[in-house]
C-alpha positions as CSV (number, residue, x, y, z in Angstrom):
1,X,22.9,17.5,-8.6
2,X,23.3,14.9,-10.6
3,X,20.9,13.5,-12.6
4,X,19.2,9.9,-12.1
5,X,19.6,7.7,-15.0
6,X,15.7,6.4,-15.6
7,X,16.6,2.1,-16.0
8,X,13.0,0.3,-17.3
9,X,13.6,-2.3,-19.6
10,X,10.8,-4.4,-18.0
11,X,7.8,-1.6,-18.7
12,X,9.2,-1.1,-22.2
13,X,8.8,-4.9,-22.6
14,X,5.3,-4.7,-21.5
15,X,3.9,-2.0,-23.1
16,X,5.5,-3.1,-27.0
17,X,3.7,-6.9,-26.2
18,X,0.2,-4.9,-25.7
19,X,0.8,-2.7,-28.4
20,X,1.9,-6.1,-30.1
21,X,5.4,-4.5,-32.0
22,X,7.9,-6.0,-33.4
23,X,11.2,-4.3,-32.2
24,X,12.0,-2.8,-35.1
25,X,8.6,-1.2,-35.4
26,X,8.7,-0.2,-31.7
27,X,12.3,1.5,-32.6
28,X,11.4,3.5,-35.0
29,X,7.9,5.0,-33.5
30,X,10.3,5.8,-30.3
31,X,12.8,7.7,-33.0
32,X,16.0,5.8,-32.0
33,X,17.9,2.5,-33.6
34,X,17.0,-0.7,-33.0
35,X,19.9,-2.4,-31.0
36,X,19.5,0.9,-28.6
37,X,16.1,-0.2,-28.2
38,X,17.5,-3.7,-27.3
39,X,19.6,-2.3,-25.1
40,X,16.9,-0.6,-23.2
41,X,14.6,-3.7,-23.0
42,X,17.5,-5.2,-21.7
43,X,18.5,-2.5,-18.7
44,X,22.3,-2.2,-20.6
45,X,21.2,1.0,-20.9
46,X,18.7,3.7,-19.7
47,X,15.8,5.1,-21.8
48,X,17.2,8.0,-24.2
49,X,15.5,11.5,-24.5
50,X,14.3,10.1,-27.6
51,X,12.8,7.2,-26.2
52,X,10.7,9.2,-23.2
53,X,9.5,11.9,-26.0
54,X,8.4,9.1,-28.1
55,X,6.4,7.0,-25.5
56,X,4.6,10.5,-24.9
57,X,3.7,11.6,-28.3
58,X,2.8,8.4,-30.2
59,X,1.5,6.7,-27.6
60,X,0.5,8.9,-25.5
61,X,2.2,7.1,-22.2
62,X,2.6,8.5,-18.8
63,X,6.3,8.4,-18.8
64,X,6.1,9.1,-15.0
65,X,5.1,5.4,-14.9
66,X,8.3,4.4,-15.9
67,X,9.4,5.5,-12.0
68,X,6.8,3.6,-10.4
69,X,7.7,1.6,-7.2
70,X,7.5,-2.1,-8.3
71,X,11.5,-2.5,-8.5
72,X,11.8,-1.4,-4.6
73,X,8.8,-3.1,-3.7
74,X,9.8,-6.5,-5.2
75,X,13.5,-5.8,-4.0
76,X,12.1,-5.2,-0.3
77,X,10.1,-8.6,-0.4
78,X,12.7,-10.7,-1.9
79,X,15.4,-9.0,0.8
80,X,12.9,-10.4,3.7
81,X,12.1,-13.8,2.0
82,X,15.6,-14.2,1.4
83,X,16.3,-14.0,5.0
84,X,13.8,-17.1,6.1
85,X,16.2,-19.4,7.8
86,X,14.8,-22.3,5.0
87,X,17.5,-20.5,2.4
88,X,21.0,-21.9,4.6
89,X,23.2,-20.4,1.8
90,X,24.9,-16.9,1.5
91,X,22.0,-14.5,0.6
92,X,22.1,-12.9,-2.9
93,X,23.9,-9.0,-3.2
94,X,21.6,-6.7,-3.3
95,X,22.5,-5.6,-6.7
96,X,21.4,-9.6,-7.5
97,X,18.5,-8.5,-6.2
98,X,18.0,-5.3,-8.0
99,X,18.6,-7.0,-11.5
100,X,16.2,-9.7,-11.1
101,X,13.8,-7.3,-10.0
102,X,14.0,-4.5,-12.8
103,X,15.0,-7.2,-15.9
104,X,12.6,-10.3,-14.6
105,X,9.9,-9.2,-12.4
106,X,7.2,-11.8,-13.6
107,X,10.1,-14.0,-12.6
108,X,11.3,-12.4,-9.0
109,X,7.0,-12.7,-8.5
110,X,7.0,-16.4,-9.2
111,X,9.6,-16.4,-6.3
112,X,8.1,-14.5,-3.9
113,X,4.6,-17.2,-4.6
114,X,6.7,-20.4,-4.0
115,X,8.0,-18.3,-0.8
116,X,4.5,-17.8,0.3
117,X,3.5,-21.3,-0.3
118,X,6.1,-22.7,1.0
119,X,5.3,-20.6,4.5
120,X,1.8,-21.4,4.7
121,X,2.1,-25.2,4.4
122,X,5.1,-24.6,7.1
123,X,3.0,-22.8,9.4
124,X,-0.2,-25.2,8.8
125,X,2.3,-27.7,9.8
126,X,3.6,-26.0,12.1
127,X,0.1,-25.4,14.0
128,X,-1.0,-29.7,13.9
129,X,-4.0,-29.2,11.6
130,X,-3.3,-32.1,9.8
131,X,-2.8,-30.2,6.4
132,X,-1.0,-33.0,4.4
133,X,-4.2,-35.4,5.1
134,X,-6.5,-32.4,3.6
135,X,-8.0,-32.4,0.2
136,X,-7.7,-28.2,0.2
137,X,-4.0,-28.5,1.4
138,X,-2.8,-26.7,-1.5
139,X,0.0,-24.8,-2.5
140,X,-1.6,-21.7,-2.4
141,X,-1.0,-17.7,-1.1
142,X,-3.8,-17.8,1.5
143,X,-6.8,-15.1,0.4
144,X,-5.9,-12.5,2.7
145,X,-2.2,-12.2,1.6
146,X,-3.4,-13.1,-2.2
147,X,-5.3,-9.9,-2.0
148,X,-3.1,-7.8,0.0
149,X,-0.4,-8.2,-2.9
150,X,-2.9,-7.5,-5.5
151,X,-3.5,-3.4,-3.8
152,X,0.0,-3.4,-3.0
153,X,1.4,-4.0,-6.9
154,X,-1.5,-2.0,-8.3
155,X,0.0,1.3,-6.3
156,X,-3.2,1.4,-4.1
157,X,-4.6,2.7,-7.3
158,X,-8.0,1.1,-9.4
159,X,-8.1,3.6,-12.2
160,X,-11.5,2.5,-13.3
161,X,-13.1,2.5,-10.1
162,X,-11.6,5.7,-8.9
163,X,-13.3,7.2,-11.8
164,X,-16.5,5.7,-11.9
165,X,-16.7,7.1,-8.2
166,X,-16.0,10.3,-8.9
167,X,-18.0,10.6,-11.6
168,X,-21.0,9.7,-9.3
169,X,-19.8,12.4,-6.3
170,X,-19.6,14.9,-9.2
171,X,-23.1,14.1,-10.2
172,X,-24.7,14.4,-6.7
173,X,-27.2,17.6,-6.4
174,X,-25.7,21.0,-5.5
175,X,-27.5,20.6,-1.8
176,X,-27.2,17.1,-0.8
177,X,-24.4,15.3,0.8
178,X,-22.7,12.2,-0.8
179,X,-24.1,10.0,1.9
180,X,-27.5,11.6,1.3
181,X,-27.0,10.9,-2.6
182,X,-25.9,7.1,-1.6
183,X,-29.3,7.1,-0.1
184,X,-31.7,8.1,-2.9
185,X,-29.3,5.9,-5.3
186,X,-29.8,2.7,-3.1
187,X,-33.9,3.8,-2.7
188,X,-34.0,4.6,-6.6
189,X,-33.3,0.6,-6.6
190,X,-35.8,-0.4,-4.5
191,X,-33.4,-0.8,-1.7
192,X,-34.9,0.4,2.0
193,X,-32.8,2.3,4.3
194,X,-33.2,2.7,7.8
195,X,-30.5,3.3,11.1
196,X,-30.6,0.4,13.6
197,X,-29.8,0.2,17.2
198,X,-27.5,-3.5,16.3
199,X,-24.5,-4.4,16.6
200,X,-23.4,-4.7,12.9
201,X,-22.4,-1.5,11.5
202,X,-24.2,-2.4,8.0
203,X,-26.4,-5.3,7.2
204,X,-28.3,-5.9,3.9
205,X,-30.7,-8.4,3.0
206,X,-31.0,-9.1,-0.9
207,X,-34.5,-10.9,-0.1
208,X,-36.2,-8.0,1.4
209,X,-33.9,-5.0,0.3
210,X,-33.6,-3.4,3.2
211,X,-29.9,-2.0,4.4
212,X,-29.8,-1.4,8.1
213,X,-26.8,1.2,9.2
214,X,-25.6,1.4,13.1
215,X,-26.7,4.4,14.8
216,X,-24.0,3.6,17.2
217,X,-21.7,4.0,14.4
218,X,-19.8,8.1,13.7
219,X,-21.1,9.6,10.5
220,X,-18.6,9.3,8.9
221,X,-18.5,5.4,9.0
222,X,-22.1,5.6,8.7
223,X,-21.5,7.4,5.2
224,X,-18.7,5.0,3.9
225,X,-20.6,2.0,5.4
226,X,-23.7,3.6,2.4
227,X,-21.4,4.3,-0.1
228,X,-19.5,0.4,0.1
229,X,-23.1,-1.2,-0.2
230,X,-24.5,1.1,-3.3
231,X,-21.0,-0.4,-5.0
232,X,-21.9,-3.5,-4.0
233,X,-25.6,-3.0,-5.6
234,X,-24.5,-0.2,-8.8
235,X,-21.2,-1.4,-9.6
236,X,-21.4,-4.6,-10.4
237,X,-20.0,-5.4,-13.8
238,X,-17.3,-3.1,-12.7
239,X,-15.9,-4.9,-10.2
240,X,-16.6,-8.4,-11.9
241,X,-14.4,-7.2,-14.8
242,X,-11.3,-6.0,-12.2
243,X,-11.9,-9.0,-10.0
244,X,-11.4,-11.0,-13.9
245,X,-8.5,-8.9,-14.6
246,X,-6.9,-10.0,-11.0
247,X,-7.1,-14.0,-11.8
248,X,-7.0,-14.6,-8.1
249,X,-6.5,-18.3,-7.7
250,X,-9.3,-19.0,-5.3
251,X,-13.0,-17.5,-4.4
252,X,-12.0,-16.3,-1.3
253,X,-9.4,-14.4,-2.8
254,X,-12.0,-13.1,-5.1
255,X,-14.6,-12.5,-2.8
256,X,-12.4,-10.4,-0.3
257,X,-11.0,-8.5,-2.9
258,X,-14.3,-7.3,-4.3
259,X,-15.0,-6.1,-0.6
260,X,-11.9,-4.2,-0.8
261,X,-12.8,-2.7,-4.3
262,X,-16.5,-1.8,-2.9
263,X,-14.1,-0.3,0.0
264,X,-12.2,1.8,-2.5
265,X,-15.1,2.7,-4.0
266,X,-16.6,4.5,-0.6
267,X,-13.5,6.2,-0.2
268,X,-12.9,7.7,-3.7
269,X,-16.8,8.4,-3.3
270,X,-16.6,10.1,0.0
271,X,-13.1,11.5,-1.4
272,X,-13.1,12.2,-4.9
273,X,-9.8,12.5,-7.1
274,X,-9.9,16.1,-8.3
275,X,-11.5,17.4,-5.4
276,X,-9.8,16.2,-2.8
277,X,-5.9,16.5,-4.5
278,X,-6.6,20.1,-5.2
279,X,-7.5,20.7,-1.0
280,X,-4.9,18.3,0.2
281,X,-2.4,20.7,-1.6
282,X,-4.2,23.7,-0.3
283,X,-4.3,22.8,3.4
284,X,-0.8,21.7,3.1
285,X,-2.3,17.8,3.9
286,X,-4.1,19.2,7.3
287,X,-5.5,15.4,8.4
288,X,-8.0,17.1,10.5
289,X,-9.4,20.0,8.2
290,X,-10.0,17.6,5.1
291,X,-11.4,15.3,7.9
292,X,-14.4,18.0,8.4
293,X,-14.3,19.1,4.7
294,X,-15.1,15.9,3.5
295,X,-17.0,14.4,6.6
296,X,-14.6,11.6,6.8
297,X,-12.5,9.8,9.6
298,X,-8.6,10.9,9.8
299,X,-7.5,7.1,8.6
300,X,-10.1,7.6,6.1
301,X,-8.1,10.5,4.6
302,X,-5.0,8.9,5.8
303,X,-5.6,6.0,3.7
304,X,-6.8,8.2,0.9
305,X,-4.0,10.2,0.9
306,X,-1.6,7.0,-0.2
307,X,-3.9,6.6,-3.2
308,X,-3.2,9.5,-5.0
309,X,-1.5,8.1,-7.7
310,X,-3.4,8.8,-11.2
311,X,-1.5,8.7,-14.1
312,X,-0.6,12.7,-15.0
313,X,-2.6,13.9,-12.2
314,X,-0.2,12.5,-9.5
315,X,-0.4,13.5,-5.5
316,X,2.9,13.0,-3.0
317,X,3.8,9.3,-2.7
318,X,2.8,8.6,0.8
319,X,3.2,5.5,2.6
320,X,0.2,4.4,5.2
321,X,0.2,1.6,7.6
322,X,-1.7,0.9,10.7
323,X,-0.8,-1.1,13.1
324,X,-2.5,-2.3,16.5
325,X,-1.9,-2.6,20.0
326,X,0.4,-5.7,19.7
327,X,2.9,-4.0,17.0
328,X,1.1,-6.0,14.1
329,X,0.4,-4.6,11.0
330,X,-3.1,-4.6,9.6
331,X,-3.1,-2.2,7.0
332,X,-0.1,-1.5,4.8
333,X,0.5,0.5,1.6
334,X,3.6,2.3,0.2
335,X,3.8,4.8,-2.8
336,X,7.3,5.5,-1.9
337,X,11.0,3.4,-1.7
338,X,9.8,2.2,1.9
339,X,8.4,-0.8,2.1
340,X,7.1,-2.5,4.9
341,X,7.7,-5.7,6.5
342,X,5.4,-8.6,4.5
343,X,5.5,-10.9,8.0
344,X,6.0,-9.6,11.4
345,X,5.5,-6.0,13.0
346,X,6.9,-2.7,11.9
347,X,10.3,-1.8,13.4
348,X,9.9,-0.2,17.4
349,X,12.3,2.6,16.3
350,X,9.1,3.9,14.5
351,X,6.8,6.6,15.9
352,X,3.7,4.9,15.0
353,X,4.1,2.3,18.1
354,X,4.6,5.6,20.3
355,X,1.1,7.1,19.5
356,X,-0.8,4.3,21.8
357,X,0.8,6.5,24.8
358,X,0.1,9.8,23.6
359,X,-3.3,9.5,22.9
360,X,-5.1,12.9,20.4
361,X,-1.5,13.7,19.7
362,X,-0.4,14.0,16.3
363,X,3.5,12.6,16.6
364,X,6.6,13.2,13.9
365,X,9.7,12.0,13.2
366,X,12.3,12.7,11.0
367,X,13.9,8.8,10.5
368,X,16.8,7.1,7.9
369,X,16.6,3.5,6.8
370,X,19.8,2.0,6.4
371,X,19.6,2.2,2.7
372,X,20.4,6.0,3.7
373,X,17.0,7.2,2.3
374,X,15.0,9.6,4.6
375,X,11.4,10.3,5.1
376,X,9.3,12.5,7.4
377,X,7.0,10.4,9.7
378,X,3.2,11.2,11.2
379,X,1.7,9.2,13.4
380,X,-1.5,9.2,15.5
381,X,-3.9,6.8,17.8
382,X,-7.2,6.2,16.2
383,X,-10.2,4.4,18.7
384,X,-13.4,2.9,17.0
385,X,-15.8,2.8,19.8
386,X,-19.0,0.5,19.5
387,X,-21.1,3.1,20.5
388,X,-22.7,1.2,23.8
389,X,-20.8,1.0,27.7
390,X,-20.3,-3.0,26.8
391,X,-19.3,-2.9,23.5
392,X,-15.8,-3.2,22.9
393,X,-13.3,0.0,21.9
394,X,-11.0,-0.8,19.0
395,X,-7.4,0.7,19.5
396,X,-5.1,1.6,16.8
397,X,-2.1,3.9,15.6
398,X,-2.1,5.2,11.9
399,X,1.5,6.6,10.3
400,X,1.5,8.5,7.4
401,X,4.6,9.9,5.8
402,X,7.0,10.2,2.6
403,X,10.1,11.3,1.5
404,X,11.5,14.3,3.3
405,X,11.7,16.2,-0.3
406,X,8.4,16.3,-0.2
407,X,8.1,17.8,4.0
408,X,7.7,21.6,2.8
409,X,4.5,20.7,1.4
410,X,3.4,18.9,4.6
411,X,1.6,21.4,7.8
412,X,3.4,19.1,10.2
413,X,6.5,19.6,8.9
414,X,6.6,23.5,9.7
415,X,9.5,24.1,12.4
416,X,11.5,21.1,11.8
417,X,15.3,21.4,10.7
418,X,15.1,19.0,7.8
419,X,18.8,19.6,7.0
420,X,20.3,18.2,10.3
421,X,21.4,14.7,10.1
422,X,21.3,14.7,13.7
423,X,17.6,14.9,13.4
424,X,17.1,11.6,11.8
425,X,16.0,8.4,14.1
426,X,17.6,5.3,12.5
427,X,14.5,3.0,11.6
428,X,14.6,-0.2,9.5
429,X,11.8,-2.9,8.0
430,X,12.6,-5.9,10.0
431,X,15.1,-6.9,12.5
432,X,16.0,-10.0,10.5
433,X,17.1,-7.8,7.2
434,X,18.3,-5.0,9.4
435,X,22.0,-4.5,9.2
436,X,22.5,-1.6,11.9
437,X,24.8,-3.1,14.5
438,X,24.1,-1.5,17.5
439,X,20.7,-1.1,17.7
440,X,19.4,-1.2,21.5
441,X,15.6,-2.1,20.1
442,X,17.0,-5.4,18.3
443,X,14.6,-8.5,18.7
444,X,16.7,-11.1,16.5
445,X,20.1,-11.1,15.0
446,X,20.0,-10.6,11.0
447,X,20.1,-13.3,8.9
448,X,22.8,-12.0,6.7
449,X,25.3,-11.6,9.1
450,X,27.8,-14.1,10.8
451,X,28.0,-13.1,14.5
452,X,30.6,-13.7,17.1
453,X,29.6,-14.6,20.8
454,X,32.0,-13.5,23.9
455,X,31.1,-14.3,27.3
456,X,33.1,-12.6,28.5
457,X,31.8,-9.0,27.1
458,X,28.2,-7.9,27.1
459,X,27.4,-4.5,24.8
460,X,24.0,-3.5,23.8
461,X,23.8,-7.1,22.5
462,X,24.5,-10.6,23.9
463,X,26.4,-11.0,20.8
464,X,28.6,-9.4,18.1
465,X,27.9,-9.1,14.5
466,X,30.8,-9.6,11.7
């Protein structure tokens, strides 16, 4: 097999302006010349031997962070911005694409902002709210996607808050659970604790100190609810300094993200690094038994699962998504090439839409992207009840999966001919940057393709593409 050559001029740039080298000094810690360096920086050629055993021993860098995901994530999201019907023109190749995205990715960023700006002030348009006679109409990302995009180029990974929860599970007493250690935390700060028969799952009041938790609510909520609000209370500065680090451009930005870093918190908490890695890869990533090992929810350890990602102490990449009832995706995260689709719902090719029908089932699939890559698929329903007759049952479907190199070391995988190419369901991102031809599940035509219209022949498709 031949090997890959490892391209990452951009991360090279980076990491010689925070070590603050000149070239030359950069060249010769790394052990090779200076216009080979150059060349590197530059993606005219790949990092040398030299240059990986260099970043290793004098600076003691992960090399395997030179193969992180950004290039095919910003690739992915320029493809489907690219395709918007506001760009009339030929779309870019896709080895156009690749450059910008490996040689200017500050650059191919900027582009994927305007993109987003440009869509909400379309859509506010688009809705009659009157956004041009606004004093907030801004050309902004709104919060939710702002923050979304933050996770999603981080790797689903907060170094310093994965730690800083582990480092509390690890200090918990020998007989107490980590919800039960969330609870003598919060009291040791004068915070109240009690289980409430109300409809919000948790509710704190900073005047009183008292934290109500749902007894409607399973226990394993009821122990992430506990561990999100002693971040909230204990990890303050913490998550000040990350939400700094994030310069999100607006305080709704800011404020969801630091619910979504308390979130992390709970789960790396409830889940810690070491622990958890180390019985992932001795169940063979059995959903259910690290469910009851951990007393957590199976999205919960879904979800965890995709954040595996520390520096030298890496898990599988996984990708995790959930969706709803209506196809739309509410929860996305990839560690591997797939990416999903940044507007819309996932394609109907994939499995996760079939687990509303087969309720407690755990579903796989073996599927191929057009880009010829293949991954091993899980999928399963997930309700949240509200814990009364009246109150209302939240439906969901979770998918988990990764590359099918990685399927041995999966449970669900056992029994499955990974080898046959027969075996593979064709799947894409989005129907609009999808260039399979005769797919019966089509919704739109692709935007990258010229199409030909015969009435008098009907296929698959009202319509032909070139």
């Amino acid at each position: 097999m031949a090997v890959q050559k490892l391209y990452a001029g951009a991360k090279l740039r980076e990491l010689r302006g925070r070590l603050s080298l000149t070239q030359k000094a950069f060249a010769e810690k790394l052990g090779v010349s200076l216009p080979y360096l150059n060349q590197m920086e530059n993606n005219n050629r790949p990092v040398s031997t030299a240059g990986v055993l260099g970043l290793a021993q004098e600076f003691g860098f992960d090399v395997t962070e030179l193969q992180s995901g950004d290039e095919a994530r910003l690739v992915g999201d320029m493809r489907e911005a690219l395709a918007d019907p506001v760009f009339t023109g030929p779309a870019p190749a896709l080895a156009d694409m690749r450059l910008a995205a490996s040689n200017a990715p500050a650059l191919a960023r900027a582009f994927l902002d305007l993109h987003a700006a440009y869509r909400q002030t379309h859509e506010r348009l688009a809705s009659l709210d009157e956004a041009l006679g606004r004093e907030d109409a801004r050309l902004q990302p709104s919060p939710w996607e702002e923050v979304r995009d933050f996770f999603h180029y981080c790797d689903n990974y907060i170094d310093a808050v994965d730690r800083s929860a582990e480092r509390f599970a690890d200090r918990k007493n020998p007989d107490e659970t980590v919800a039960a250690a969330a609870i003598r935390t919060l009291k040791s700060h004068g915070i109240t604790v009690t289980l409430a028969e109300a409809a919000d799952v948790r509710r704190y009041d900073p005047a009183s100190r008292a934290l109500s938790i749902s007894r409607y609510a399973s226990e394993a909520t009821q122990s992430f609810q506990l561990l999100l609000q002693l971040a909230l209370v204990t990890q303050g500065p913490l998550l000040e300094a990350t939400l700094d680090l994030a310069r999100f451009q607006s305080d709704e930005a800011r404020s969801i993200a630091k619910v979504g870093l308390a979130n992390y918190f709970a789960g790396a908490a409830l889940m810690p690094y070491q622990a958890f890695l180390s019985a992932a890869e001795a169940t063979r990533h059995d959903l259910e038994v690290l469910a009851k090992r951990f007393g957590a929810s199976l999205e919960q350890v879904a979800h965890r699962l995709s954040t595996l990602q520390r520096p030298g102490a890496k898990g599988i990449p996984f990708f995790f998504v959930r969706v709803d009832q209506a196809g739309t995706i509410t929860k996305r995260h990839s560690a591997t090439t797939l990416q999903f689709a940044r507007y819309g719902g996932a394609c109907p090719l994939w499995n996760v839409h079939q687990a509303f029908e087969l309720p407690g089932q755990f579903l796989r699939q073996l599927a191929e992207t057009p880009d010829g890559a293949r991954y091993f698929c899980l999928a399963r329903d997930v309700s949240k009840s509200g814990g009364a007759y009246n109150a209302p049952t939240r439906r969901y479907a979770i998918g988990l999966g990764c590359e099918v190199k990685h399927a041995p070391a999966l449970v669900y995988a056992d029994h499955l001919d990974i080898s046959a190419a027969e075996a593979y369901a064709p799947i894409g991102i989005s129907c609009r940057i999808c260039e399979r031809r005769n797919c019966h599940q089509r919704s739109v035509p692709p935007l990258e393709r010229q199409l030909r219209v015969d009435p008098d022949r009907r296929g698959l498709l009202p319509y032909q593409l070139d």
